[in-house]
mmJSON file of the N, C-alpha and C atoms, coordinates in Angstrom:
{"data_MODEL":{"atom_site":{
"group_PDB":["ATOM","ATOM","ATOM","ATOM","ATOM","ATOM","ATOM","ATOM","ATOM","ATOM","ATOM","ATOM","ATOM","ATOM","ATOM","ATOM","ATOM","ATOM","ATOM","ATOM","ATOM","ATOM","ATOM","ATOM","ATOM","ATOM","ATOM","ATOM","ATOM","ATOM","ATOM","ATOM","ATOM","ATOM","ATOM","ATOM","ATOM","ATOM","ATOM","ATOM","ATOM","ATOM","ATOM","ATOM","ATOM","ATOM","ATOM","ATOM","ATOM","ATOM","ATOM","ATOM","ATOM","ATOM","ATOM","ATOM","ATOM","ATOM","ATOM","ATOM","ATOM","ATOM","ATOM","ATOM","ATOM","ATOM","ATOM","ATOM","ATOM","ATOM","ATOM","ATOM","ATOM","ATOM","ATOM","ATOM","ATOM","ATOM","ATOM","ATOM","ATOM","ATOM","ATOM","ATOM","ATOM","ATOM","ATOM","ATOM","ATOM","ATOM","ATOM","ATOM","ATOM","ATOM","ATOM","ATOM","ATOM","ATOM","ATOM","ATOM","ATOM","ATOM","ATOM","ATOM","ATOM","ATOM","ATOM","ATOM","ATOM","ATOM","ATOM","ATOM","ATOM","ATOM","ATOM","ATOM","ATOM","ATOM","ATOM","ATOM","ATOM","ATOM","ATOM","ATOM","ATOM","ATOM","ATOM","ATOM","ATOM","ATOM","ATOM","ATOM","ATOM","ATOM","ATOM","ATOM","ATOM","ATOM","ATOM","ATOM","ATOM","ATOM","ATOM","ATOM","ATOM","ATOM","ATOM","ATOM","ATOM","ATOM","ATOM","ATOM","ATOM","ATOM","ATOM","ATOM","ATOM","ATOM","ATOM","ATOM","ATOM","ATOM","ATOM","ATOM","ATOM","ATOM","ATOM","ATOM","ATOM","ATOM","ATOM","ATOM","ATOM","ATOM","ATOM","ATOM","ATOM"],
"id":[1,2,3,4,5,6,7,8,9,10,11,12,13,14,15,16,17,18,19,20,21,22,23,24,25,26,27,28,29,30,31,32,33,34,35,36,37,38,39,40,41,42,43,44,45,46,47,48,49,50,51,52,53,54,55,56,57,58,59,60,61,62,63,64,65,66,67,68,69,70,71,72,73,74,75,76,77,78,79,80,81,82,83,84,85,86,87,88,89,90,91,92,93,94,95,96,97,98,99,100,101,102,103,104,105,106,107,108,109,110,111,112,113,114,115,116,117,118,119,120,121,122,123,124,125,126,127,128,129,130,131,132,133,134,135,136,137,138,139,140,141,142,143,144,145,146,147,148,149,150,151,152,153,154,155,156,157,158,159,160,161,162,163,164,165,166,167,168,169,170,171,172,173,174,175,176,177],
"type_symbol":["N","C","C","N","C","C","N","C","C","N","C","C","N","C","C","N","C","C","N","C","C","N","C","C","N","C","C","N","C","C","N","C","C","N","C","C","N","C","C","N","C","C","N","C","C","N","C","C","N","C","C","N","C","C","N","C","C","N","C","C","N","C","C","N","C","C","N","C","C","N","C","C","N","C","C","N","C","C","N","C","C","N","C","C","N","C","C","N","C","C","N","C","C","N","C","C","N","C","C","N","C","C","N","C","C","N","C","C","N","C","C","N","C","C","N","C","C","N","C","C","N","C","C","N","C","C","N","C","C","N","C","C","N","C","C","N","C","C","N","C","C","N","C","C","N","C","C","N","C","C","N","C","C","N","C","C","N","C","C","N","C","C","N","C","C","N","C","C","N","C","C","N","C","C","N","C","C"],
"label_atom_id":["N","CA","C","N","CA","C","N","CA","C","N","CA","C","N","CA","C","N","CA","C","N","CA","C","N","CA","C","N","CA","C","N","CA","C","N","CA","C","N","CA","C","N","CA","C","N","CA","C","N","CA","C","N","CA","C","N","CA","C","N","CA","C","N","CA","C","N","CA","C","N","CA","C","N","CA","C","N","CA","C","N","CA","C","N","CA","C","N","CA","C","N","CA","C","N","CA","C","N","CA","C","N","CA","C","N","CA","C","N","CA","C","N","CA","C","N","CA","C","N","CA","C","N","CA","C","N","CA","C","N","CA","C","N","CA","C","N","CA","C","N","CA","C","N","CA","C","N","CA","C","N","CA","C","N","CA","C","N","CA","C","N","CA","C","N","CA","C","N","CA","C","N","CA","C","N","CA","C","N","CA","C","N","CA","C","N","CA","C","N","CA","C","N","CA","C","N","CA","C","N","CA","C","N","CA","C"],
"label_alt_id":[null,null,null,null,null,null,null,null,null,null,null,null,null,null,null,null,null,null,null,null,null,null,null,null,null,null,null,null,null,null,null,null,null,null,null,null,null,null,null,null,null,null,null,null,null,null,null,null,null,null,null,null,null,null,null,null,null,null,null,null,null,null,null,null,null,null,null,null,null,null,null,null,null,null,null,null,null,null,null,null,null,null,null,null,null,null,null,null,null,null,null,null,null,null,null,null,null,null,null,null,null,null,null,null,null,null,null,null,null,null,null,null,null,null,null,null,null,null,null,null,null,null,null,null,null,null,null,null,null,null,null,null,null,null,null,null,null,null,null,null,null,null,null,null,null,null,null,null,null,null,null,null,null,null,null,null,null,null,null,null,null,null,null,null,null,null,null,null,null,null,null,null,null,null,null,null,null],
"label_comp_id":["UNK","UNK","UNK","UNK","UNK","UNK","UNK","UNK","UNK","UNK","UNK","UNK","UNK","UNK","UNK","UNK","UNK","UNK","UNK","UNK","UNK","UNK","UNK","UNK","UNK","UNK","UNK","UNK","UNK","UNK","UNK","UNK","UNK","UNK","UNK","UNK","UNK","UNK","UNK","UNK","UNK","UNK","UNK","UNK","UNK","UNK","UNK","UNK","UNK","UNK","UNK","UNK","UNK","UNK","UNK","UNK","UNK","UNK","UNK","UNK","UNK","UNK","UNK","UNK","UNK","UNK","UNK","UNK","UNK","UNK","UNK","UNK","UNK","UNK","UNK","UNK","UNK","UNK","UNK","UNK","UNK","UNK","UNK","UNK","UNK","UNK","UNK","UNK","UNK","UNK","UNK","UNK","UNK","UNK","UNK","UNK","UNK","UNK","UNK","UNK","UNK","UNK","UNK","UNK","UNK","UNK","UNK","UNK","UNK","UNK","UNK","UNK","UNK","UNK","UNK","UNK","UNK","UNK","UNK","UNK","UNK","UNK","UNK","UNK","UNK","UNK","UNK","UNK","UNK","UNK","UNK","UNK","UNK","UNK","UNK","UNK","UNK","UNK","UNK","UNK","UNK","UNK","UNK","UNK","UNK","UNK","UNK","UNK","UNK","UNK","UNK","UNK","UNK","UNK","UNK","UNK","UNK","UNK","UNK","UNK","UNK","UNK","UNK","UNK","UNK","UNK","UNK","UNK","UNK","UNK","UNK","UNK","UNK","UNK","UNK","UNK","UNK"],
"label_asym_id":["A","A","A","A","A","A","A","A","A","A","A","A","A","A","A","A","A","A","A","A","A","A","A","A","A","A","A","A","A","A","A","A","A","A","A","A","A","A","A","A","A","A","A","A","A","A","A","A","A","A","A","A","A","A","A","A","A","A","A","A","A","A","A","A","A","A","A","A","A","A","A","A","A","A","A","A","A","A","A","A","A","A","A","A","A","A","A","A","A","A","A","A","A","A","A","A","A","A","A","A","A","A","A","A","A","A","A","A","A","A","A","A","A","A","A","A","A","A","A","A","A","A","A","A","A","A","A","A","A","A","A","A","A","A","A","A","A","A","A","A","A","A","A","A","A","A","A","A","A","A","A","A","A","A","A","A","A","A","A","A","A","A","A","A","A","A","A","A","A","A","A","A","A","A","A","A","A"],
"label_entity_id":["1","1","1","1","1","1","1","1","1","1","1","1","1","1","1","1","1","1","1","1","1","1","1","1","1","1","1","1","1","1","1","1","1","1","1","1","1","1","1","1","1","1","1","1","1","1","1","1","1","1","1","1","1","1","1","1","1","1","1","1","1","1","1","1","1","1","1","1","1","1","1","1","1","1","1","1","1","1","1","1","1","1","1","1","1","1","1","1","1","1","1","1","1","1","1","1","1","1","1","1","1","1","1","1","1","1","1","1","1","1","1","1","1","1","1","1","1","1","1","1","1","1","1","1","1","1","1","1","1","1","1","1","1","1","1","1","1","1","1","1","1","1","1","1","1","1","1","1","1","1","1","1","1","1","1","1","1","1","1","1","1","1","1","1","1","1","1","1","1","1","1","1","1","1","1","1","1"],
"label_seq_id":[1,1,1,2,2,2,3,3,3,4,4,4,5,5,5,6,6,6,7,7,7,8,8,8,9,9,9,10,10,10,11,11,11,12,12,12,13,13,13,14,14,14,15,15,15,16,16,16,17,17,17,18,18,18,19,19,19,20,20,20,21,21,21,22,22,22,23,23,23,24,24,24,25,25,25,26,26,26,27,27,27,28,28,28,29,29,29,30,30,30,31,31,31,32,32,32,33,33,33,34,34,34,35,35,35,36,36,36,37,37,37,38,38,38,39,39,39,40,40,40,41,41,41,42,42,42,43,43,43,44,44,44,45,45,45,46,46,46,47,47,47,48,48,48,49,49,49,50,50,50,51,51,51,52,52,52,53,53,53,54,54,54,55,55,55,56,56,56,57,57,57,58,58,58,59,59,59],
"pdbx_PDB_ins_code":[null,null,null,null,null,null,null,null,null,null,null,null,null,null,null,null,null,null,null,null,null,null,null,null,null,null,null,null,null,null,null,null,null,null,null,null,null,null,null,null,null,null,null,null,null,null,null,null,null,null,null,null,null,null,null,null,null,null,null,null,null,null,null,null,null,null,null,null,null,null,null,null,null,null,null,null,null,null,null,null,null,null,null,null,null,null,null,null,null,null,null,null,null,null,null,null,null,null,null,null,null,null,null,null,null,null,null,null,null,null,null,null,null,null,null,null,null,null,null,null,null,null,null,null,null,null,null,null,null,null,null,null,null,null,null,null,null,null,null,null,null,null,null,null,null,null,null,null,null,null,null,null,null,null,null,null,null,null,null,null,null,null,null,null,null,null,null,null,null,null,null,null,null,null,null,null,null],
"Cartn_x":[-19.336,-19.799,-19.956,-20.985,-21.536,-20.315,-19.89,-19.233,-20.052,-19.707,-20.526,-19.588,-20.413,-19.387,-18.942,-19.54,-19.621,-18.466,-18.806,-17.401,-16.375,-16.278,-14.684,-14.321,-15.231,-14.642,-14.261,-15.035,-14.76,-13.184,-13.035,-12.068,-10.854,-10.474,-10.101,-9.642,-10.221,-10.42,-9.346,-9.828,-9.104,-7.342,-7.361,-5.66,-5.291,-5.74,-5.046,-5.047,-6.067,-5.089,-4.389,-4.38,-3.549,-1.859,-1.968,-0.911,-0.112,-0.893,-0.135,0.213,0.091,0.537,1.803,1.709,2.949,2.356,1.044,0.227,0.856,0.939,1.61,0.236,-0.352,-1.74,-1.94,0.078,-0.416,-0.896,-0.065,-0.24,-1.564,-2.57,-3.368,-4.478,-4.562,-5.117,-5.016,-3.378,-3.753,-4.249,-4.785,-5.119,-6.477,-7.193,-9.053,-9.183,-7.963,-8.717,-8.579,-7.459,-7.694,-9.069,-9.066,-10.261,-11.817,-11.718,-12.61,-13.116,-11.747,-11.427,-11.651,-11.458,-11.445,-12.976,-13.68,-14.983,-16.106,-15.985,-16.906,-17.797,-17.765,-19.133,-18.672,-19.994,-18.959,-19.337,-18.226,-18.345,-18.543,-19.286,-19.533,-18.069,-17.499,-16.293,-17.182,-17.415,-17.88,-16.447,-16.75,-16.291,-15.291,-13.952,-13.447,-14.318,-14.689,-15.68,-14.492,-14.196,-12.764,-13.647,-13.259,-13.432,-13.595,-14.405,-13.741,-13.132,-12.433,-12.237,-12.097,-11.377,-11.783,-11.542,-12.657,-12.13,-12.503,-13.516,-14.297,-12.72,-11.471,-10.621,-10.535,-10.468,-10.664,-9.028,-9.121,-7.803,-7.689],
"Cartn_y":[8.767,7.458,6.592,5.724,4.957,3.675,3.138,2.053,1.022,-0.034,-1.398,-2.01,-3.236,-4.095,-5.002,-5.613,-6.759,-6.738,-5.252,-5.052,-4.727,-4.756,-4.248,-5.768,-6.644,-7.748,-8.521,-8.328,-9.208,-8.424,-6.886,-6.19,-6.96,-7.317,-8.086,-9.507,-10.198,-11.567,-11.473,-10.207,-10.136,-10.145,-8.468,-8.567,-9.61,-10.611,-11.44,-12.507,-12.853,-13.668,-13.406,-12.017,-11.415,-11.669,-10.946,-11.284,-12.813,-13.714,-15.337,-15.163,-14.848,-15.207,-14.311,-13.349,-12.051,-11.555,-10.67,-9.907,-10.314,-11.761,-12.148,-12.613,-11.767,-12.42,-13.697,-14.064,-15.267,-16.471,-16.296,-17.052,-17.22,-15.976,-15.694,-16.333,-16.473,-17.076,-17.702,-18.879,-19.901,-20.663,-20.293,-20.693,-20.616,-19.383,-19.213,-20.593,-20.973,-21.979,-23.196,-23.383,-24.294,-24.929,-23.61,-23.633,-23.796,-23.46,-23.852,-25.364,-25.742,-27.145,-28.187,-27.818,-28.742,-28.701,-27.819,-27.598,-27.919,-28.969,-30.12,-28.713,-27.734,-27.091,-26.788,-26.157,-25.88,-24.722,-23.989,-22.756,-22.345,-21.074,-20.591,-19.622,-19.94,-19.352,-18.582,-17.395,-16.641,-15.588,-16.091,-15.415,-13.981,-13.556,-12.383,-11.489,-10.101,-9.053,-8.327,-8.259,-7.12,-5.781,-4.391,-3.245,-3.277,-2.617,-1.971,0.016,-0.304,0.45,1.287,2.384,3.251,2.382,2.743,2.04,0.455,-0.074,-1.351,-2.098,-1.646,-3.214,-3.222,-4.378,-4.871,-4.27,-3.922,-3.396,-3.379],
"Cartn_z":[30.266,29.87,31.121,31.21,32.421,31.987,33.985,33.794,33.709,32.92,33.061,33.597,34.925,35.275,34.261,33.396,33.083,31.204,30.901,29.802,30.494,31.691,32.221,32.67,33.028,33.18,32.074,31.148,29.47,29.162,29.737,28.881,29.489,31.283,31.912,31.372,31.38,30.438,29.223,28.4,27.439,27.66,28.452,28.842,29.889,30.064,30.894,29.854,28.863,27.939,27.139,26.383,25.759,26.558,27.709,28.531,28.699,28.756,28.791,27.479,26.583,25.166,24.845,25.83,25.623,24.32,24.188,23.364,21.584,21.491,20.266,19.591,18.756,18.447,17.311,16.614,15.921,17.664,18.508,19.711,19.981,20.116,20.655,19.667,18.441,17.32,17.943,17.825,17.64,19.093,19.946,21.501,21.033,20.299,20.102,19.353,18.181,17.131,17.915,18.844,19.449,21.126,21.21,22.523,21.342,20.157,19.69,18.839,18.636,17.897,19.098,20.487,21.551,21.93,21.409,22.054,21.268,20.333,19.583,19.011,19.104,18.509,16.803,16.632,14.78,14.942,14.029,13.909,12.515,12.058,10.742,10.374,9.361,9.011,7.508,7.724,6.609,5.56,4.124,3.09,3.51,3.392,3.302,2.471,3.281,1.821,1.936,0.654,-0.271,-0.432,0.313,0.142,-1.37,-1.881,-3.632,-3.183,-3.936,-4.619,-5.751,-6.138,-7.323,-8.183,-9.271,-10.63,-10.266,-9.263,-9.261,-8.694,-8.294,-7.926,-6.384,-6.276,-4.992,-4.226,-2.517,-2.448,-0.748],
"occupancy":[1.0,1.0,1.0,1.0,1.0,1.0,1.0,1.0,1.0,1.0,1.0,1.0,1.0,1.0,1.0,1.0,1.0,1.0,1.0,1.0,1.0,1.0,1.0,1.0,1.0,1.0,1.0,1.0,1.0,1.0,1.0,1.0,1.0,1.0,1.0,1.0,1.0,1.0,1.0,1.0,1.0,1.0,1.0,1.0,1.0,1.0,1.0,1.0,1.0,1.0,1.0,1.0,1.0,1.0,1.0,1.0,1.0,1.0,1.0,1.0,1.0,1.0,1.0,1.0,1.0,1.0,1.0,1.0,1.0,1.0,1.0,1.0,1.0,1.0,1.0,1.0,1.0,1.0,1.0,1.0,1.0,1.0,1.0,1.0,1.0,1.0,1.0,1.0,1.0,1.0,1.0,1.0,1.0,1.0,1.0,1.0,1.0,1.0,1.0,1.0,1.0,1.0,1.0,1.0,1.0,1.0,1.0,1.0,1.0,1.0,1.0,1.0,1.0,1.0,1.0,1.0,1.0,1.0,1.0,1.0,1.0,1.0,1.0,1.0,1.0,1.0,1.0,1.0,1.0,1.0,1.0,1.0,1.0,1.0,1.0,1.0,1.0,1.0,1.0,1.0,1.0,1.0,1.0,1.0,1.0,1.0,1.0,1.0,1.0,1.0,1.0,1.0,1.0,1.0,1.0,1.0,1.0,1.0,1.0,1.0,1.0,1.0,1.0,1.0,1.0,1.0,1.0,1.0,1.0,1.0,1.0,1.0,1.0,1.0,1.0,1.0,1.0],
"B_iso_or_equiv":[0.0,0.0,0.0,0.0,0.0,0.0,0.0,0.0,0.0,0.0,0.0,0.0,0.0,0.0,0.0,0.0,0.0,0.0,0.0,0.0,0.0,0.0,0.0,0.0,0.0,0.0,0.0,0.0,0.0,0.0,0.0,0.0,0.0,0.0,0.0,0.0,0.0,0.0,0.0,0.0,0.0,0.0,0.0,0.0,0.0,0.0,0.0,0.0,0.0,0.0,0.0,0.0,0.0,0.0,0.0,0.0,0.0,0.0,0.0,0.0,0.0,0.0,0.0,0.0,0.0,0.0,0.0,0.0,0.0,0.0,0.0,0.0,0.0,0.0,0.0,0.0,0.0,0.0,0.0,0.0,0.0,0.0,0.0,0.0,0.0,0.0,0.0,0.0,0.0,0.0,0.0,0.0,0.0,0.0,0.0,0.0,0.0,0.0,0.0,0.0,0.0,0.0,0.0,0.0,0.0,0.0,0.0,0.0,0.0,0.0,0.0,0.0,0.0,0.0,0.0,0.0,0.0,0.0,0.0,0.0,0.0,0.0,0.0,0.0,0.0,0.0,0.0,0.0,0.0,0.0,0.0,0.0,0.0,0.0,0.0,0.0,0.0,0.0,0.0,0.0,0.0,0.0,0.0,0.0,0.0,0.0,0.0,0.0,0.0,0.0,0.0,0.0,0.0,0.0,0.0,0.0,0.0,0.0,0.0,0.0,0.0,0.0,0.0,0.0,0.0,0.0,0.0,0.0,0.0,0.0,0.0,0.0,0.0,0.0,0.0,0.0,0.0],
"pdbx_formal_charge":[null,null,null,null,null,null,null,null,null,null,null,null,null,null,null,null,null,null,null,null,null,null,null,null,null,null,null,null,null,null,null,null,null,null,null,null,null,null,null,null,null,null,null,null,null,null,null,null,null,null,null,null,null,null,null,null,null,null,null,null,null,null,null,null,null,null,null,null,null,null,null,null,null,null,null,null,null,null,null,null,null,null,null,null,null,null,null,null,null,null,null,null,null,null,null,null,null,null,null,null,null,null,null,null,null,null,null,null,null,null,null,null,null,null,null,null,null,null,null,null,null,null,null,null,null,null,null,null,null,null,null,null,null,null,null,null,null,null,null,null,null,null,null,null,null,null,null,null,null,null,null,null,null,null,null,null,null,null,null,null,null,null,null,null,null,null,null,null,null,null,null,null,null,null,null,null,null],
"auth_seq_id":[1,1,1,2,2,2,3,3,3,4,4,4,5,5,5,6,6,6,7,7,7,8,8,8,9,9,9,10,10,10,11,11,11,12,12,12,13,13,13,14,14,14,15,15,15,16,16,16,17,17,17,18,18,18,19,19,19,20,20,20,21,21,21,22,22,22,23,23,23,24,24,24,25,25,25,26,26,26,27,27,27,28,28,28,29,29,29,30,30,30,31,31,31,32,32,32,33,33,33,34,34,34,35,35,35,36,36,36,37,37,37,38,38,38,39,39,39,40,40,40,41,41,41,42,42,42,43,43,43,44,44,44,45,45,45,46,46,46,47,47,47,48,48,48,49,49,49,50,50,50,51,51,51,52,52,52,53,53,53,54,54,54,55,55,55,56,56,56,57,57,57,58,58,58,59,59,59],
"auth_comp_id":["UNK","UNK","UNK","UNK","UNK","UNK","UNK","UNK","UNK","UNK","UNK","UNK","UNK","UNK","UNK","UNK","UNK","UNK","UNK","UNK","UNK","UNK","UNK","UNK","UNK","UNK","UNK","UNK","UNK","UNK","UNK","UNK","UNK","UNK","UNK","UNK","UNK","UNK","UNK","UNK","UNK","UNK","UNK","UNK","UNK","UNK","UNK","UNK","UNK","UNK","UNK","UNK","UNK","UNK","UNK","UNK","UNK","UNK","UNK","UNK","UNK","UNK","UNK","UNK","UNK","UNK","UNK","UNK","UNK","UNK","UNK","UNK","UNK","UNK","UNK","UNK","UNK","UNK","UNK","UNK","UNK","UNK","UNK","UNK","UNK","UNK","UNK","UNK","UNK","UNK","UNK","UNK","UNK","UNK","UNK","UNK","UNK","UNK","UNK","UNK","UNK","UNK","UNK","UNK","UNK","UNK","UNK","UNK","UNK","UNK","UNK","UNK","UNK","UNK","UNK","UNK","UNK","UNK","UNK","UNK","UNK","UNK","UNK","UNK","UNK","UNK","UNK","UNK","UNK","UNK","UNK","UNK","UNK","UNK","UNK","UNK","UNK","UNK","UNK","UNK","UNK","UNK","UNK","UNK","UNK","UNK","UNK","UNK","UNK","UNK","UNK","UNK","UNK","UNK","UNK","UNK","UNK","UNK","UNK","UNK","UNK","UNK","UNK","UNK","UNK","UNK","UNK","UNK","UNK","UNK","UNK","UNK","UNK","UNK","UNK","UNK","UNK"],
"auth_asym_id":["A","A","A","A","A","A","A","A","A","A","A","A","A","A","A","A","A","A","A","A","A","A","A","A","A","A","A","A","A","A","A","A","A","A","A","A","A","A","A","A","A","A","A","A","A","A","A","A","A","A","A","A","A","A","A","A","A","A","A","A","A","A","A","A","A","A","A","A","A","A","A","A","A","A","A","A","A","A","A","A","A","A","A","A","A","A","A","A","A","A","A","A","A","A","A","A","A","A","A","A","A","A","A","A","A","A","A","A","A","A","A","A","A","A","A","A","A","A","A","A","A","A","A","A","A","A","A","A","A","A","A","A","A","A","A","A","A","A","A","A","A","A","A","A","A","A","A","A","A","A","A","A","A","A","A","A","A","A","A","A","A","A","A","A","A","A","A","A","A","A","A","A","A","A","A","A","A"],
"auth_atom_id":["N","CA","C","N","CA","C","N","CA","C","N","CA","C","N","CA","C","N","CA","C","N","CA","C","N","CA","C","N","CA","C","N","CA","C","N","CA","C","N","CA","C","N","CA","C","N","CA","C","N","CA","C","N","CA","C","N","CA","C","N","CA","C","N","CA","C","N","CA","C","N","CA","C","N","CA","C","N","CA","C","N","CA","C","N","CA","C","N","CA","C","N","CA","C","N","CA","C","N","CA","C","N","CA","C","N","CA","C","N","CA","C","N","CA","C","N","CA","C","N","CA","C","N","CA","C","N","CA","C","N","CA","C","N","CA","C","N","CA","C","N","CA","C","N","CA","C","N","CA","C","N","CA","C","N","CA","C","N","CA","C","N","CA","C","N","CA","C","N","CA","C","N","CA","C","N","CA","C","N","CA","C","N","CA","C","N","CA","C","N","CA","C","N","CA","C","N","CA","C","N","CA","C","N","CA","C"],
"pdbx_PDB_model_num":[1,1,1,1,1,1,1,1,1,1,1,1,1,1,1,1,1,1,1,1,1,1,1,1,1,1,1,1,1,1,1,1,1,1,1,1,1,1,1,1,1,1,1,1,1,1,1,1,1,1,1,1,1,1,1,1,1,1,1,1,1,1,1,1,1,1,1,1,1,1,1,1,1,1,1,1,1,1,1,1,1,1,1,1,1,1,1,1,1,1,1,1,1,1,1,1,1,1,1,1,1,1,1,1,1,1,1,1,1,1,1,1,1,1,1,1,1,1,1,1,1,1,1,1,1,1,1,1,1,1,1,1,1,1,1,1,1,1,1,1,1,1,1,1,1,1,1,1,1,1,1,1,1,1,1,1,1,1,1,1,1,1,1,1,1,1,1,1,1,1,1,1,1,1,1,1,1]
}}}
């Protein structure tokens, strides 16, 4: 598989904020909702889709 620079730097990005949070992802949530709440834009929060399962129930 070919390296890309530019996903090894996003992958980067990632474990280094993962890392300040000590890989605690309610932490890590709550830092995205806040870098996004500080950043006047709006965001589209789309519907949970529930797998079905056998017998039509959701699961």
């Amino acid at each position: 598989m070919r390296k890309d620079s530019i996903i090894d730097e996003l992958h980067e990005i990632r474990r280094d904020h993962a890392r300040r949070f000590g890989h605690d992802l309610h932490k890590i949530f709550a830092d995205l909702k806040d870098q996004e709440r500080k950043s006047g834009k709006k965001f589209l929060a789309l519907p949970v889709k529930r797998k079905q399962t056998q017998a039509g129930q959701c699961g």
